[in-house]
Phi, psi and omega in degrees: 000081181293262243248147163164170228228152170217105222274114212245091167271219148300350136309101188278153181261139161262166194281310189209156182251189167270164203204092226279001169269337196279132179270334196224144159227118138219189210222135185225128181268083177277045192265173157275329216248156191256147197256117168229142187242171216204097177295338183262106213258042161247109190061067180303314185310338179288299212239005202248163184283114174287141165241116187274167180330126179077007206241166189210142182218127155255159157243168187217134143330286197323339197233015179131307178305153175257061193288323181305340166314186205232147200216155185238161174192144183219169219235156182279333196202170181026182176274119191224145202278058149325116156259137206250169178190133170234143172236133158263177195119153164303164184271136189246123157249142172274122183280147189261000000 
């Protein structure tokens, strides 16, 4: 299930489990409210990375990142729409 919408409220959720194949993650907060995420899903609201209303953060293997974690979130405020994406595959590198 690459793409798909996960409604994040004052509860935390997790977004994604882990998936030691996944290469690409992001999470784009099509909310009113700003969204903090999380590897830890203890004191996300605290301790979690914010996202605000309209704004988005990826991730890639290739550049570092942990996208295969399995990540939380929880909302500053109402109920809010995330959309999550995931990508698989082998890594294709381009040849120069």
């Amino acid at each position: 299930m690459p793409n798909r919408s996960v409604v994040v409220d004052t509860n935390t959720r997790q977004l994604c489990s882990y998936h030691p194949d996944r290469l690409t993650l992001e999470f784009y907060n099509n909310g009113a409210a700003t969204v903090f995420f999380s590897q830890d899903p203890q004191n996300v609201a605290a301790q979690g990375l914010p996202l605000a209303p309209g704004a988005s953060v990826s991730m890639a293997s290739i550049e570092g990142d942990e996208p295969y974690m399995a990540y939380h979130a929880v909302a500053a405020s109402g109920s809010n729409d995330v959309r999550v994406y995931e990508g698989y595959g082998p890594l294709k590198v381009k040849e120069a």
